[in-house]
Every structure is written in C-alpha cells, then in structure tokens.
N, C-alpha and C positions, 0 to 999 in steps of 0.2 A: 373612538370605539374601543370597547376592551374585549381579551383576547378570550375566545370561548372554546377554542379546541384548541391544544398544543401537544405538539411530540416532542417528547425529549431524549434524544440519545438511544433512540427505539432499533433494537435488533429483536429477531425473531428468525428461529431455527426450529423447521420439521426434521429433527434427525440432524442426519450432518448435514443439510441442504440449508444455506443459510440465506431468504429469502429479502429479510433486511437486514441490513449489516450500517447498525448506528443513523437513523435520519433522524433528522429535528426540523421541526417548522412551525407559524402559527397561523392562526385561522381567526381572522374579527368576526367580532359579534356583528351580525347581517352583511356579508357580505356573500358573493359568489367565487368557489374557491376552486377551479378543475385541475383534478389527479390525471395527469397523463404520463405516457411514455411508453416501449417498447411492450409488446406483450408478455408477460413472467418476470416484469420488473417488480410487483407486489402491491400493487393498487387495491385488487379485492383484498390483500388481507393487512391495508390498512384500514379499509371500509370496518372489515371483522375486529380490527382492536376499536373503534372508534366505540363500538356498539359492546364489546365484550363478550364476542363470540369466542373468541381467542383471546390468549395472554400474551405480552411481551416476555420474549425469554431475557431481555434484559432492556435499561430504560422504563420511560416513564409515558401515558398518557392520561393527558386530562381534558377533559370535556367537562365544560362549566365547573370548574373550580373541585369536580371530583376523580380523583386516583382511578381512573376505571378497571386495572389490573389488582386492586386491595377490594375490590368492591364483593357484597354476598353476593347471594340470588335475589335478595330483597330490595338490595340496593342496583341491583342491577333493570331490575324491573322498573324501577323507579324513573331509571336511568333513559329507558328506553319507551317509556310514558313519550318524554319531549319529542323524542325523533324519529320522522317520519322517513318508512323506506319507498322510494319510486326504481322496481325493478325493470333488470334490462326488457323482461317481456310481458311488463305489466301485470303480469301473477291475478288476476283475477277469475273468478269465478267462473268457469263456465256456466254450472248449471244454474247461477243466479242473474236476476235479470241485472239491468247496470245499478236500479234502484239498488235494490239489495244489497250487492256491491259497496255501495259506497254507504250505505247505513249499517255495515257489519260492526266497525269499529264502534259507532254510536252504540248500539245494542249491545255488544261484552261489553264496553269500559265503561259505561254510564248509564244513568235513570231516566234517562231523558222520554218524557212522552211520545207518541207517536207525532202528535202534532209538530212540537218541539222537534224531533226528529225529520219528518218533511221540511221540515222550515233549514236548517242546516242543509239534510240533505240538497236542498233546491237550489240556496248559496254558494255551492261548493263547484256544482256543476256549472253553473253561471260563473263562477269564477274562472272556471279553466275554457272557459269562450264553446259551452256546448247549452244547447236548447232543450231545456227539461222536459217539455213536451214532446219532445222528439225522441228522444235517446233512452229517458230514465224505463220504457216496457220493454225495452228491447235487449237481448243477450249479447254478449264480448264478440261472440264470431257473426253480429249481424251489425257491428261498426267496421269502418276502416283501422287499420293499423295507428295511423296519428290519434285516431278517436280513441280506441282502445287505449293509448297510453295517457292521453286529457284525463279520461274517469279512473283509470289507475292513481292520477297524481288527487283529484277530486277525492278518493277515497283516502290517499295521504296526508291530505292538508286536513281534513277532515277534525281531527283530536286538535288542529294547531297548534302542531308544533315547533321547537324553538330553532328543529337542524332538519333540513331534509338533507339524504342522503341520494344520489339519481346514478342510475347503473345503466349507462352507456343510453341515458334518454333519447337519441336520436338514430341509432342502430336498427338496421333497417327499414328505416324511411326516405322517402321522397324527400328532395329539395327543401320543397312546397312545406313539407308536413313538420321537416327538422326545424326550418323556420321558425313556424309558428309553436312548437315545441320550446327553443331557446328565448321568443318571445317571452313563453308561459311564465320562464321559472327566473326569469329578470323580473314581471311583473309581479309574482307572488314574494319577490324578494321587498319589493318597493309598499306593496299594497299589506302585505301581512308582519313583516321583518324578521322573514326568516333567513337563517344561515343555510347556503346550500352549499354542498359539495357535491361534486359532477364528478365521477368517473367515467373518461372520455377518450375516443380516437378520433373523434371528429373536429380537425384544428380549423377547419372554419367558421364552426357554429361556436368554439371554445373562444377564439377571439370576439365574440358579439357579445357573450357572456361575463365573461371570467372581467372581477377585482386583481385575481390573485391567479398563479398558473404557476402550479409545482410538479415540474418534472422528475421523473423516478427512474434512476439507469443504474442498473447489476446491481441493486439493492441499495440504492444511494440518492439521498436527494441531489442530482444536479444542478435545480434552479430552483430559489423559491421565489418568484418577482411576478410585479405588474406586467402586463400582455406587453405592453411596449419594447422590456426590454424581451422579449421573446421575437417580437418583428426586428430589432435591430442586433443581434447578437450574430459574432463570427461563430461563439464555440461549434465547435464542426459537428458535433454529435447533434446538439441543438438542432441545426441546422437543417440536416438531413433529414428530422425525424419532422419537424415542421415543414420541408419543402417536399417530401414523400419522396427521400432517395433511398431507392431499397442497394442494400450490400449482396453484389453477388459472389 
C-alpha cells in the first residue's frame, strides 16, 4: 500500500500557544488510522490541517501526493471533493427529512437525476445497515442517536470518497450502538476502500478498528504503531492513558 496522508515535521502555533511542536507520521492508502491521546494534545487541528482549514506554521502535509499548506482556494476544493467528514454530532439537518439529508451532497456537487439520485441515495443507506423504507420520511430527532450518526456517515460516503475523516464516532453512545458504529467504518473501509481516520477517546472500540494508532502527548507524536504494540507497551504515559489512569 502506498502512503496517502503524511506529516512531516508539522508545528503549529496560535500565537505563542504552541499546539504541535514537530510531529511526523504516515497514513496507507485504505487503511484505519485513530488519532488519540489526552484532551488539548491537538488532534482536531490535525483533522484542520489535513483538510486545510488551517496552515502549518512550520512543516509539511501532504495528502495524496499534494502540499496542502501551498494549496489555492481552487486547489483546496478539489482537495476536499475526496474527503468525506463524519462529525462528532453528525451535523445533519434538522429540518430535512433523513432522505434529503443524505441527497444534499448529490444535489450541490452533481447532475445526477432524481432517479439516479434515489438509486444512490437508497445504496448508501443500505450500506450503513439502515432500512430505506423505514428511516429515509423520517427527520434526525425521530432516530436514535446510533441511527442518527449511520445516515450522517450515509450522507458521507455519499460523493465516495477516498479519506473519511470520524470525529469522535462513538461519543455518546451505548455499547450496543458504538459497536455497531466501529463495525460500520471497518466495513466501509473493506467494501469501498476508503482511508479512515478516527479521532477518538474510545480505547475499546479504537482496538477493534485501528491498522494504525497514533498517539499525540504535549504536542508530540509519542507513538505511531500497530494496536499490538499499544496492548504491550510499558511506556508509562501510554499506559495510563489506555488503562484510564486519571493523575490526581
């Protein structure tokens, strides 16, 4: 597999708050990649450089083979064509039914018929394990929470793209629901081959997932490795933060 996202040597300073300080790592084409670590270690604003919502104040990212800190506004758009965001609170519509919802992206970026358009739309939702007939008349606050975040990712995968990016997928849910959640984006990794990146607190459902599990402490990558060595590892910080030992 070759490498589709990489950081090189990436700092990043609001002011004199210096929130990266030099990380590097790289991310394969289709695999699952989860960002964890303490809270204010800078996980959303490596989400923001990935997409180019923000600049590196020094370093380098590149996502599929382009400079995204050199990039225009043209180039940026283009950029952000490929990849698909699943937020932490699924960000959908309220006042659109779930249909709509997830036919919004078909309707701005493409021509697609209405036919055409049902026919996608129908796929998508079948895909994230929900019942078209059941869900697509019905509005965001008349699903459950799990359900609600399925047709949020339904509405992502939607364009098919090449990166989804998941903000904190399983954050506030049940068991039952994170499950079936961490199922989801295994499966849409194998059935579509897309690159995910998980931004996560959840070291349960991150082990059932995760290729890859890069940890980020005081602005720093401390680990970029496969899940294994994260179950076997003494480093103490590690340790703590995967066994849930809070510092008093």
């Amino acid at each position: 597999m070759s490498t589709i996202i990489a950081f090189k040597d990436v700092h990043k300073y609001f002011g004199k708050k210096k929130v990266l300080r030099g990380i590097s790592f790289e991310i394969e084409e289709g695999s699952v990649a989860v960002v964890m670590g303490p809270s204010g270690t800078g996980k959303s604003t490596v989400i923001k450089l990935m997409v180019g919502l923000i600049k590196p104040t020094k370093g380098k990212v590149i996502v599929e083979g382009m400079d995204v800190g050199s990039l225009d506004q043209e180039g940026l758009l283009e950029l952000r064509k490929k990849i698909g965001f699943a937020f932490q609170f699924g960000a959908l519509f309220d006042s659109m039914t779930i249909y709509d919802n997830v036919a919004f992206p078909l309707r701005e970026h493409t021509t697609l018929s209405k036919k055409e358009i049902d026919h996608e739309v129908k796929k998508a939702i079948e895909l994230v394990g929900l019942k078209p007939d059941e869900v697509l008349h019905l509005y965001p606050d008349e699903l459950s929470g799990g359900m609600q975040k399925r047709a949020a990712i339904a509405r992502t995968i939607i364009l098919k793209p090449d990166i989804i990016l998941y903000d904190e997928p399983t954050s506030g849910l049940d068991p039952i629901a994170s499950d079936l959640i961490s199922r989801l984006i295994v499966k849409l990794q194998r059935e579509l081959g897309t690159t995910s990146v998980v931004i996560s607190h959840d070291i349960k459902e991150s082990f059932k997932i995760a290729d890859q599990m890069i940890m980020l402490y005081d602005g720093k990558v401390l680990a970029a490795r496969e899940p294994e060595f994260f179950r076997k590892t003494d480093n103490p910080i590690i340790r703590k933060f995967i066994d849930g030992i809070a510092e008093l």
